[in-house]
The first five atom37 places (N, CA, C, CB, O) and aatype in JSON, in Angstrom:
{
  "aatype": [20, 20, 20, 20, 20, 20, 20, 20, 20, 20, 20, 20, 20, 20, 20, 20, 20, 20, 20, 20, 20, 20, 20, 20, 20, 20, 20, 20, 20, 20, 20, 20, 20, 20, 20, 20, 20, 20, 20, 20, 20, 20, 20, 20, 20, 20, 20, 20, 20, 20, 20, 20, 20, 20, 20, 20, 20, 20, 20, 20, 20, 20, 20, 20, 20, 20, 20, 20, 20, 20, 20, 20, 20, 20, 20, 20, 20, 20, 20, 20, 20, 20, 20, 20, 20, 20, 20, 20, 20, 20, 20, 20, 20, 20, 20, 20, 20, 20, 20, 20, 20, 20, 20, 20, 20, 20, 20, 20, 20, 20, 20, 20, 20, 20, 20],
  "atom_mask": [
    [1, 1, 1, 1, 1],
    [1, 1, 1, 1, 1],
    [1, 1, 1, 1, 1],
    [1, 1, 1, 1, 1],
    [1, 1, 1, 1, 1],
    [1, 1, 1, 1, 1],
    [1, 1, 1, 1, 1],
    [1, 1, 1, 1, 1],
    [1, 1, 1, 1, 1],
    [1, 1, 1, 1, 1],
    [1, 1, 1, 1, 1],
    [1, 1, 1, 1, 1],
    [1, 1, 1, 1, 1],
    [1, 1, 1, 1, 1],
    [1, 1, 1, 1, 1],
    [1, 1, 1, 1, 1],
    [1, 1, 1, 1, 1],
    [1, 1, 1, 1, 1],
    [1, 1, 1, 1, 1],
    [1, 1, 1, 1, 1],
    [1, 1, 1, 1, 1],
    [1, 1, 1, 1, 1],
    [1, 1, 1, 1, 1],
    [1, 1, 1, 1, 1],
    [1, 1, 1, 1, 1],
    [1, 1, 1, 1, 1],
    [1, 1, 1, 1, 1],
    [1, 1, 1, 1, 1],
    [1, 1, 1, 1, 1],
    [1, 1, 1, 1, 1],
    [1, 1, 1, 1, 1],
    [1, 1, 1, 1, 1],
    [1, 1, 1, 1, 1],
    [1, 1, 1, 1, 1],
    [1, 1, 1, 1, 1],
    [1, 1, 1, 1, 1],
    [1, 1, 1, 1, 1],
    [1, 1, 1, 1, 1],
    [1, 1, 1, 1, 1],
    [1, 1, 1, 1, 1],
    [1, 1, 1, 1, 1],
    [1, 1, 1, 1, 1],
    [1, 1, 1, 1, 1],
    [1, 1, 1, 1, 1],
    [1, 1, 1, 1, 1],
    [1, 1, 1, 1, 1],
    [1, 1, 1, 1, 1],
    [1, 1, 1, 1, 1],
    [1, 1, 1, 1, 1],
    [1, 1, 1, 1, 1],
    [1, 1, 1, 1, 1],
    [1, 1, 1, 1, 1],
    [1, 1, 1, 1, 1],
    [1, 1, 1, 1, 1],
    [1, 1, 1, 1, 1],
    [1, 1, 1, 1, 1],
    [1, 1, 1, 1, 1],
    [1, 1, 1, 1, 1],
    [1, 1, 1, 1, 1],
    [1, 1, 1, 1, 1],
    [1, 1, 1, 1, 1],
    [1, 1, 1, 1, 1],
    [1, 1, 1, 1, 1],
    [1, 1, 1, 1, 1],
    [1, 1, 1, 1, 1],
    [1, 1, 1, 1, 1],
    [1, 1, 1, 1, 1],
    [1, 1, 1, 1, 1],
    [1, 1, 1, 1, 1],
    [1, 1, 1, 1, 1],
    [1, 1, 1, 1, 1],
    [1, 1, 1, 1, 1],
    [1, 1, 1, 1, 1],
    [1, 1, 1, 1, 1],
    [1, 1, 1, 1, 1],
    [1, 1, 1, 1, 1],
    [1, 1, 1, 1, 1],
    [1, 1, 1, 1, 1],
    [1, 1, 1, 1, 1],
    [1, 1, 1, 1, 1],
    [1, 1, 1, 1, 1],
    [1, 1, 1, 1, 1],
    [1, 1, 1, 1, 1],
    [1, 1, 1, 1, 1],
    [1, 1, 1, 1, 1],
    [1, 1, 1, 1, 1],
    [1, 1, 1, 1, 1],
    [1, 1, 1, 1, 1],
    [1, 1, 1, 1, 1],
    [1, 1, 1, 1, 1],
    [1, 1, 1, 1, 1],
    [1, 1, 1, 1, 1],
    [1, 1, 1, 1, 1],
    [1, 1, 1, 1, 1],
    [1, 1, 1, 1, 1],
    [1, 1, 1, 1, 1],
    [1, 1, 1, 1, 1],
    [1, 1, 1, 1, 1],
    [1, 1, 1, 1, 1],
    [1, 1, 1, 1, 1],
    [1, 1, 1, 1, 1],
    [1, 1, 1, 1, 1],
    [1, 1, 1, 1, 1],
    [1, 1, 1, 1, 1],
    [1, 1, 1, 1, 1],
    [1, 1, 1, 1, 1],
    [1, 1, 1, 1, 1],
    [1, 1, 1, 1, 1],
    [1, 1, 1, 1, 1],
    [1, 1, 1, 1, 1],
    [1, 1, 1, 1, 1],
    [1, 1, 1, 1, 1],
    [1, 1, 1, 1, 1],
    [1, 1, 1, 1, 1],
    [1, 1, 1, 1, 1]
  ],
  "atom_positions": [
    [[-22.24, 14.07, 8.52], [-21.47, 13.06, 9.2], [-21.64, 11.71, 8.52], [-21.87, 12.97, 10.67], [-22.69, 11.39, 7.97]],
    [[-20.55, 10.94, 8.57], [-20.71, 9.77, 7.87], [-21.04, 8.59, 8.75], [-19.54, 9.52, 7.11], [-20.45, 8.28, 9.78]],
    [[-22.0, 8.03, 8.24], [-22.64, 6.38, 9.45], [-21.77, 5.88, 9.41], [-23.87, 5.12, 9.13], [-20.76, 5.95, 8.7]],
    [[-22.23, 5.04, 10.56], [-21.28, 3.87, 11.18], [-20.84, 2.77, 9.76], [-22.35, 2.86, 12.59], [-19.7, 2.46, 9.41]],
    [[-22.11, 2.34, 9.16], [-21.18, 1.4, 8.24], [-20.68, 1.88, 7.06], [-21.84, 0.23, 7.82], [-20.27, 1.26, 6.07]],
    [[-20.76, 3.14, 7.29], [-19.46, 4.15, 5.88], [-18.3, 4.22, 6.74], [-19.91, 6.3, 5.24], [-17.28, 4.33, 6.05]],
    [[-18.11, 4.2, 7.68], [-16.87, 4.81, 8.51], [-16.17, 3.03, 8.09], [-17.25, 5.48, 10.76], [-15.31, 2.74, 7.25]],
    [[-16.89, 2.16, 8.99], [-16.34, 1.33, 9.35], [-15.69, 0.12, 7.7], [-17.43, 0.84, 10.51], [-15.03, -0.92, 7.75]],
    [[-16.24, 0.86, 6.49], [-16.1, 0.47, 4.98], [-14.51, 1.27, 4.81], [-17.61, 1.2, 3.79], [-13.45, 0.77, 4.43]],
    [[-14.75, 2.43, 5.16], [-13.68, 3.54, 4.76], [-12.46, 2.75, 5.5], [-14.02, 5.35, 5.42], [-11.45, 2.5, 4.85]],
    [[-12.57, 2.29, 7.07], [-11.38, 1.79, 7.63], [-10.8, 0.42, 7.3], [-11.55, 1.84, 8.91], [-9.66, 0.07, 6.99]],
    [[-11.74, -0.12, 7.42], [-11.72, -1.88, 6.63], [-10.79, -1.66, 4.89], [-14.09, -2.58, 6.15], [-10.25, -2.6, 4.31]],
    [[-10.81, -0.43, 4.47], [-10.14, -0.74, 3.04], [-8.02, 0.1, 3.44], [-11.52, 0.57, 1.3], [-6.88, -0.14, 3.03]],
    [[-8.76, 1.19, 4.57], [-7.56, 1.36, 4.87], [-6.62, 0.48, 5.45], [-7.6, 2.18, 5.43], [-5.42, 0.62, 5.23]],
    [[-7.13, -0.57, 6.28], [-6.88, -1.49, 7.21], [-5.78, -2.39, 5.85], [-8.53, -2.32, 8.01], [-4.58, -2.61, 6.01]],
    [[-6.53, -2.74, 4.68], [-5.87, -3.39, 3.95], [-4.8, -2.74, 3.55], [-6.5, -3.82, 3.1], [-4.25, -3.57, 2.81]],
    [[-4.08, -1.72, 3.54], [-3.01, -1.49, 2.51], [-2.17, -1.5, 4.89], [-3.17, 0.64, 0.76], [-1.22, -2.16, 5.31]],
    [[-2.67, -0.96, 5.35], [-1.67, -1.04, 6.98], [-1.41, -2.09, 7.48], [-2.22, -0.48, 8.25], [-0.31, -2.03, 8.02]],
    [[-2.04, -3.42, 7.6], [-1.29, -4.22, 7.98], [-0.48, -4.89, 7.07], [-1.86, -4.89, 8.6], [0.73, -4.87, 7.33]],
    [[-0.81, -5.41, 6.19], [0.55, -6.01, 5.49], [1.87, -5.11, 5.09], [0.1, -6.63, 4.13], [2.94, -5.63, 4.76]],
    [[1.65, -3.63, 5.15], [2.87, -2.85, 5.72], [3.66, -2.72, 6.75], [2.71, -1.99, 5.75], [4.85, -2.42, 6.82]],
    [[2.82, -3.01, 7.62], [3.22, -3.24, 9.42], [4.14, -4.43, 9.33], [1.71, -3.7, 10.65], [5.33, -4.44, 9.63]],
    [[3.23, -5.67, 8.76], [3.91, -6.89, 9.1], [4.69, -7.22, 8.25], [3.2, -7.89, 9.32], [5.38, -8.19, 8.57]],
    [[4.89, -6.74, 7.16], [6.23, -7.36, 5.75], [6.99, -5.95, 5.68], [5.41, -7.91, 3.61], [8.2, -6.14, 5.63]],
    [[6.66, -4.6, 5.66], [7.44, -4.05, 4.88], [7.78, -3.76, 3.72], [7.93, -4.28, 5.03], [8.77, -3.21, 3.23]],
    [[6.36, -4.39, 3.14], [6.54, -4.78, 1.48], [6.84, -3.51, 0.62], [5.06, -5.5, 0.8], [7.8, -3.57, -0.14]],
    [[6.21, -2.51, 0.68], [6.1, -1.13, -0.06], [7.62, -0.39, -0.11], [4.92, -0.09, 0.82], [8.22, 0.14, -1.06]],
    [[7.97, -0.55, 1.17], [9.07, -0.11, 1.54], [10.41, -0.38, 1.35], [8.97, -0.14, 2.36], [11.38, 0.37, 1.34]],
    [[10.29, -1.78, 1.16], [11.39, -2.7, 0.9], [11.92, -3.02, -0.76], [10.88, -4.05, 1.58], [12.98, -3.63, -0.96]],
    [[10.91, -2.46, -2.06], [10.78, -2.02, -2.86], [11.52, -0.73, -3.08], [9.75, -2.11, -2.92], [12.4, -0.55, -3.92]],
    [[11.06, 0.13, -2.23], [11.17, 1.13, -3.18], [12.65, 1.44, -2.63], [9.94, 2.38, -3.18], [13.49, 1.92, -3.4]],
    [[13.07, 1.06, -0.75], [14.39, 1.18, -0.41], [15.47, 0.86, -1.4], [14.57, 0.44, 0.64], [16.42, 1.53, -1.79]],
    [[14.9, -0.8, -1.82], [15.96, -1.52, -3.14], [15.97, -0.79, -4.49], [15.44, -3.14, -3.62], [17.0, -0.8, -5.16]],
    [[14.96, -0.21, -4.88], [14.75, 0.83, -6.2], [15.82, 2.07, -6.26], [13.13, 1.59, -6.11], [16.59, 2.35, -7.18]],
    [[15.65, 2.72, -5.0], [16.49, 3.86, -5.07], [17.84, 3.83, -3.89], [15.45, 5.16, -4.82], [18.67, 4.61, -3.41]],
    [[17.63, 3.04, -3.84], [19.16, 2.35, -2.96], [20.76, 1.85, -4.04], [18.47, 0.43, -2.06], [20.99, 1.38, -5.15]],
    [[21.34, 2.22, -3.12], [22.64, 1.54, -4.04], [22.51, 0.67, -4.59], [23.71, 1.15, -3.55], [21.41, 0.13, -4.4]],
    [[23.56, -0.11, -5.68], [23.52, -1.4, -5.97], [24.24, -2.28, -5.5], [23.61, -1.55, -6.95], [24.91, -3.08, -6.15]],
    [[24.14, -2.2, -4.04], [25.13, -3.09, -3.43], [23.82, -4.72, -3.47], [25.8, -2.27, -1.44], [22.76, -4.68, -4.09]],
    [[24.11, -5.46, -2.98], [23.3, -6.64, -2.96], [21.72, -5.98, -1.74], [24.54, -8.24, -2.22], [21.8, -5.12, -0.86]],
    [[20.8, -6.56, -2.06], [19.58, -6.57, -1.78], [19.69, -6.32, -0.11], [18.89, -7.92, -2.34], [20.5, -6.97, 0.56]],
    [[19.23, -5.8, 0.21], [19.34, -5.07, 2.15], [17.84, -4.95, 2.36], [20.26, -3.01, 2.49], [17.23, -4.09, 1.73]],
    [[17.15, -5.83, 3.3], [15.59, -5.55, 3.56], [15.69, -5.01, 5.03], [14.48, -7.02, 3.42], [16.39, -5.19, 6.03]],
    [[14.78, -4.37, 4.69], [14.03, -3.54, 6.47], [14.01, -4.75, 7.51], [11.87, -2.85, 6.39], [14.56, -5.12, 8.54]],
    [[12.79, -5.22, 6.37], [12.22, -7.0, 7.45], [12.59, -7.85, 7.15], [10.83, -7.68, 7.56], [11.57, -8.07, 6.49]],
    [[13.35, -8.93, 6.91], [13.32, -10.57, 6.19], [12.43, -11.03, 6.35], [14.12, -11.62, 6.53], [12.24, -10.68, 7.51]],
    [[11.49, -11.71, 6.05], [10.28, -12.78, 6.12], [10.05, -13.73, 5.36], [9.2, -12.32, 6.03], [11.02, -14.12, 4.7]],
    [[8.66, -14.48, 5.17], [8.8, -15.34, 4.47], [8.14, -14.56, 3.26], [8.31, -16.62, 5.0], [8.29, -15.28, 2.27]],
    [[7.39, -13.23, 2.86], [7.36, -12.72, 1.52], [8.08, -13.0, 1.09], [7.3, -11.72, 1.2], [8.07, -13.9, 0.25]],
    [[9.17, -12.29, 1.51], [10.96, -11.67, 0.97], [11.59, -13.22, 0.31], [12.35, -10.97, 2.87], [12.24, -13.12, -0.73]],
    [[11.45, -14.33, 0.78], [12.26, -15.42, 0.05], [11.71, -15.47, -1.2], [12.23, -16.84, 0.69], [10.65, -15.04, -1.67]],
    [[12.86, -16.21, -1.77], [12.93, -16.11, -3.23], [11.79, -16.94, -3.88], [14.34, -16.59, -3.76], [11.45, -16.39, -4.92]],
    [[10.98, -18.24, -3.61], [10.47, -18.69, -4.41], [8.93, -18.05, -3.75], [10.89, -20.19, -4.62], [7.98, -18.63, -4.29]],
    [[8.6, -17.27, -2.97], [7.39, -16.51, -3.08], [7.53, -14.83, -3.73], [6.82, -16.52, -1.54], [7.46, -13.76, -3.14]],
    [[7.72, -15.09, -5.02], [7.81, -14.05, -5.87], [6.23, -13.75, -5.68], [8.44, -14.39, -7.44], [6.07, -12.66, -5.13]],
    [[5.13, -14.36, -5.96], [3.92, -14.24, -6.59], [3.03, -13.74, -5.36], [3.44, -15.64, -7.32], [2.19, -12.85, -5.43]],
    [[3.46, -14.66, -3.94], [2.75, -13.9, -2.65], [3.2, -12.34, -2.76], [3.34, -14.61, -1.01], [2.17, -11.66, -2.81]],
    [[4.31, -11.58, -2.81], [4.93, -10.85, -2.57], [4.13, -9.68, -3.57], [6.3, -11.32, -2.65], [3.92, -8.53, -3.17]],
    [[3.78, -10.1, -4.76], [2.92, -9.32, -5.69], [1.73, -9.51, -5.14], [2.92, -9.69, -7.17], [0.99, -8.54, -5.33]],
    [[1.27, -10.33, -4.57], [0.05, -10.28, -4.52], [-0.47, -9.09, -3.47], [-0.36, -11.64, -4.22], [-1.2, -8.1, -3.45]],
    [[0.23, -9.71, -2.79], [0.54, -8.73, -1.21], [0.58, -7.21, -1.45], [2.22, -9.08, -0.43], [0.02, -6.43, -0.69]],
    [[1.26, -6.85, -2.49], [1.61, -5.44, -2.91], [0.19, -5.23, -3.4], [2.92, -5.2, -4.09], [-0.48, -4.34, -2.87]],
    [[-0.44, -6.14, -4.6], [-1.37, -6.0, -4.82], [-2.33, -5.43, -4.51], [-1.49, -6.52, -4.87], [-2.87, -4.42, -4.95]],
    [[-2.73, -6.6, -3.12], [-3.63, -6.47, -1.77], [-3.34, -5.15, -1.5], [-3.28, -7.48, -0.44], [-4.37, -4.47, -1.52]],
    [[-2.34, -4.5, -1.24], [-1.97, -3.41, -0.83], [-2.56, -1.95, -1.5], [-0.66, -3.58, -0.92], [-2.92, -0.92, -0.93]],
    [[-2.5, -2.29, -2.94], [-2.82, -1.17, -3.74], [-4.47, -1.55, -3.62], [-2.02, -1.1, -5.4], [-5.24, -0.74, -3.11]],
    [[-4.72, -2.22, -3.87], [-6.95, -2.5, -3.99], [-7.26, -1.46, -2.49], [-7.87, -5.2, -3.46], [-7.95, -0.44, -2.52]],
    [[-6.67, -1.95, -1.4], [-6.55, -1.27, 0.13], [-6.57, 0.36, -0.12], [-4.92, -1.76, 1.02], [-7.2, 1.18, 0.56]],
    [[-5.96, 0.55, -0.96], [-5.77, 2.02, -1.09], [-6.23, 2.92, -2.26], [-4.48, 2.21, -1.01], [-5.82, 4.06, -2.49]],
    [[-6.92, 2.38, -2.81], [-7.9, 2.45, -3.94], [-9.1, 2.27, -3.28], [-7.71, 1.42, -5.1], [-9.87, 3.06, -3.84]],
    [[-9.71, 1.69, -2.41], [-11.2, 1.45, -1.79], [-11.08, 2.64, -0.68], [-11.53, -0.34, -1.03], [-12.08, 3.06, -0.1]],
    [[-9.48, 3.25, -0.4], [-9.68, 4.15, 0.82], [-10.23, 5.06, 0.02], [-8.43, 4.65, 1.76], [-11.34, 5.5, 0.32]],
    [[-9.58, 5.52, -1.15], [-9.91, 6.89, -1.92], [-11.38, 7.08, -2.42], [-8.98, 7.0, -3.24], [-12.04, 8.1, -2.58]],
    [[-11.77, 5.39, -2.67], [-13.14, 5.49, -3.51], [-14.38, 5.21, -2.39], [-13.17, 4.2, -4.88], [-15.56, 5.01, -2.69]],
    [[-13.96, 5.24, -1.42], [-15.35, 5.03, 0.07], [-15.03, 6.65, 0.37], [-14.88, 3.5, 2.03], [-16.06, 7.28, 0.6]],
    [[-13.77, 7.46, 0.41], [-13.67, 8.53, 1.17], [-14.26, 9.75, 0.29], [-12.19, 8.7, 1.64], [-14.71, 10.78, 0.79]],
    [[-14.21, 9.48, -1.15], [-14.81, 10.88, -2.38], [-16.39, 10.2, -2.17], [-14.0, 10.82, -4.72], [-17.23, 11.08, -2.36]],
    [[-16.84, 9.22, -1.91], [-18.02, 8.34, -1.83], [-18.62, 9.57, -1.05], [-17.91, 6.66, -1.06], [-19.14, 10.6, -1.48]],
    [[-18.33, 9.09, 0.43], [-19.16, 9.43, 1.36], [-18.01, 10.7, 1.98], [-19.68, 8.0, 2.4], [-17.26, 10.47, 2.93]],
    [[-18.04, 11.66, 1.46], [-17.69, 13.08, 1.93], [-18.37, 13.74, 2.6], [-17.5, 13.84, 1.13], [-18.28, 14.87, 2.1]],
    [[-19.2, 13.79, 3.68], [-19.68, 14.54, 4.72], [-19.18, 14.52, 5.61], [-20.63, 14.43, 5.04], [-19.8, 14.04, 6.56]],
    [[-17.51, 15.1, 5.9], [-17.51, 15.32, 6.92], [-16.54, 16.81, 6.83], [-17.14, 14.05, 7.67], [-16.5, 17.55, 5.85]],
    [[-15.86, 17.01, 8.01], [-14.97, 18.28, 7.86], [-14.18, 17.93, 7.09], [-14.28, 18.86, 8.97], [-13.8, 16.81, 6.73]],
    [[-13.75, 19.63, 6.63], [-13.76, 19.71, 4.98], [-11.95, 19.3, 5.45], [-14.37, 21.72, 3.88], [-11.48, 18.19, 5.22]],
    [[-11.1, 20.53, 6.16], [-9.91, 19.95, 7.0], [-9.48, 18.22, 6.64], [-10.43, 20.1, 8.74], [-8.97, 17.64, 5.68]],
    [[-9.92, 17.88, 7.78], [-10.02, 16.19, 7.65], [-10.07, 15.47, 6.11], [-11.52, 15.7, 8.42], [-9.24, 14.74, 5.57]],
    [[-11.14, 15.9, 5.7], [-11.24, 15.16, 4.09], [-10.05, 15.61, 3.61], [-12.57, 15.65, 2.96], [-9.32, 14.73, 3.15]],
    [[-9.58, 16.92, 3.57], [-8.78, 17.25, 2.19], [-7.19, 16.32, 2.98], [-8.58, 19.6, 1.72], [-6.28, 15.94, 2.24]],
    [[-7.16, 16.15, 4.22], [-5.72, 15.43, 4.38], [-5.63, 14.15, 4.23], [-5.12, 15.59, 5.59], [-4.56, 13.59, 4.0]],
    [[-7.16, 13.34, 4.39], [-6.79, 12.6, 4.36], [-7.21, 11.77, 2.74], [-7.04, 12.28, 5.58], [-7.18, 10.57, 2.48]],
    [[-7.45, 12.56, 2.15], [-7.98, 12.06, 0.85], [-6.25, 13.18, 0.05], [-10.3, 12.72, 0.39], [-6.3, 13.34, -1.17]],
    [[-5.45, 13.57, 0.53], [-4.22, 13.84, -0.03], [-3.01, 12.46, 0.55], [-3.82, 15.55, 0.51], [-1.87, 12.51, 0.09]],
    [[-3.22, 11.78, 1.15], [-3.15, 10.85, 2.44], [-2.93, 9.5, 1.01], [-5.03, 10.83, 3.88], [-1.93, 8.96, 0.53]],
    [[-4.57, 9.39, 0.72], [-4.5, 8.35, -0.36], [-4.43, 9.0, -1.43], [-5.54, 7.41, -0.47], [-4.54, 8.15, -2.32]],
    [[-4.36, 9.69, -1.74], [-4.16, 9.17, -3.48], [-2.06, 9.11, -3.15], [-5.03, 11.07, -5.29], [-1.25, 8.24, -3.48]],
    [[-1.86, 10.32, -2.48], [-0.02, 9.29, -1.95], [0.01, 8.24, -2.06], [0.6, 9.15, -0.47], [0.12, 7.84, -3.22]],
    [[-0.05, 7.45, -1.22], [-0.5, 6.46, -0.67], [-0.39, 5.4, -2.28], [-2.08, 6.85, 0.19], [0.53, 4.71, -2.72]],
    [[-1.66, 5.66, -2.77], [-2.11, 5.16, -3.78], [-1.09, 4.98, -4.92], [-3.15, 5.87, -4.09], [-0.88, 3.92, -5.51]],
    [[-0.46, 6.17, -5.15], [0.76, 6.69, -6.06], [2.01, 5.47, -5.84], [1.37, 8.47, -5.44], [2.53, 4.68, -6.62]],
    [[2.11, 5.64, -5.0], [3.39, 4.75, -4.25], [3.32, 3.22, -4.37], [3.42, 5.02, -2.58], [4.22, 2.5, -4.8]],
    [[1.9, 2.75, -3.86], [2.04, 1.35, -4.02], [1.64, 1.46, -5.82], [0.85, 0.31, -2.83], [2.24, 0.57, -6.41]],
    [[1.11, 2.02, -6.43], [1.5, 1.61, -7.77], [2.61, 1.96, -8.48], [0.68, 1.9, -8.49], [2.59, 1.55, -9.64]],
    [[3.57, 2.59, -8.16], [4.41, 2.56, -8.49], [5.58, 1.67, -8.17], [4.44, 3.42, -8.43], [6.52, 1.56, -8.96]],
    [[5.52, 0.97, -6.93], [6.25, -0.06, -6.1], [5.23, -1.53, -7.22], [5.85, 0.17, -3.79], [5.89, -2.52, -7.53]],
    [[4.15, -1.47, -7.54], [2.98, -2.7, -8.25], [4.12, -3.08, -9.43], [1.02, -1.92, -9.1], [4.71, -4.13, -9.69]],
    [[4.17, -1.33, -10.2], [4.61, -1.64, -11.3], [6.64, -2.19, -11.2], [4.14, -0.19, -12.21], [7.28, -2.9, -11.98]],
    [[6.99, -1.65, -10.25], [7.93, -1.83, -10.05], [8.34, -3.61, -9.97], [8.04, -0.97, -9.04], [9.39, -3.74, -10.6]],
    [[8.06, -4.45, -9.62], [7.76, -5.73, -9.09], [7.7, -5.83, -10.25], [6.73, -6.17, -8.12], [8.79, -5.72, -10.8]],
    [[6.63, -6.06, -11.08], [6.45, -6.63, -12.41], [7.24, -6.43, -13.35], [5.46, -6.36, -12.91], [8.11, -7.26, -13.63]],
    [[7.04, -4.99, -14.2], [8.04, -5.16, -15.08], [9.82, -4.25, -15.15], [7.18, -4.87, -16.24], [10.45, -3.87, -16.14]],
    [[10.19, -4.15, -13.65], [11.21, -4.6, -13.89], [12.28, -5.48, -12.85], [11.6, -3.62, -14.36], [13.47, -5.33, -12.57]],
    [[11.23, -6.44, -12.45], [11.68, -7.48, -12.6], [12.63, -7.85, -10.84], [12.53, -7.31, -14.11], [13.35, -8.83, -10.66]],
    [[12.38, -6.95, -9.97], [12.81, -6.55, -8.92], [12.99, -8.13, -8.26], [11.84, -5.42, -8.24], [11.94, -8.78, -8.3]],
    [[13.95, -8.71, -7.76], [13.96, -10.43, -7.38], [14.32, -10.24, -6.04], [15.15, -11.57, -8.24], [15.19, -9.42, -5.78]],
    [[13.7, -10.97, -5.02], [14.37, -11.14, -4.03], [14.55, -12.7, -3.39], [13.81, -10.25, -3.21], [15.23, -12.88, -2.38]]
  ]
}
């Protein structure tokens, strides 16, 4: 079984990539515009990410997002004592997870995605 301050490490990194998904939409709003028509730009959420001269919050945020989901994968192969069930979904959970916001990371940067 994993202690209290492994559990509570493991959630604290998940915590980072869920709320700024909850509250912007950021991951999503990427990849909607990526594989979405090319009609003009259509967001889930509008916010203040989404305006145009916070390009750099908006990466960062994604950023934030991917470190979040990189500390889930690397606290959860860390401290593996628990059911085997549980581990294997939720460590298939992140590296998804993981896949996605770097691919939405790289997406932002180089090519150039504007909102």
């Amino acid at each position: 079984m994993m202690s209290k301050i492994e559990k509570i490490w493991l959630w604290i990194s998940a915590a980072m990539f869920l709320i700024p998904e909850i509250l912007w939409f950021t991951i999503s709003n990427v990849l909607s515009n990526f594989f979405g028509n090319n009609d003009p730009i259509i967001f889930l959420r509008i916010n203040f990410v989404n305006m145009q001269g916070y390009s750099f919050l908006y990466k960062a945020v994604v950023f934030f997002q991917l470190l979040g989901s990189l500390g889930f994968i690397f606290f959860l192969i860390k401290y593996k004592n628990m059911n085997k069930i549980i581990y294997c979904i939720l460590l298939f959970i992140g590296i998804l997870v993981f896949f996605i916001s770097l691919f939405s990371f790289y997406l932002i940067n180089f090519f150039k995605i504007n909102f």
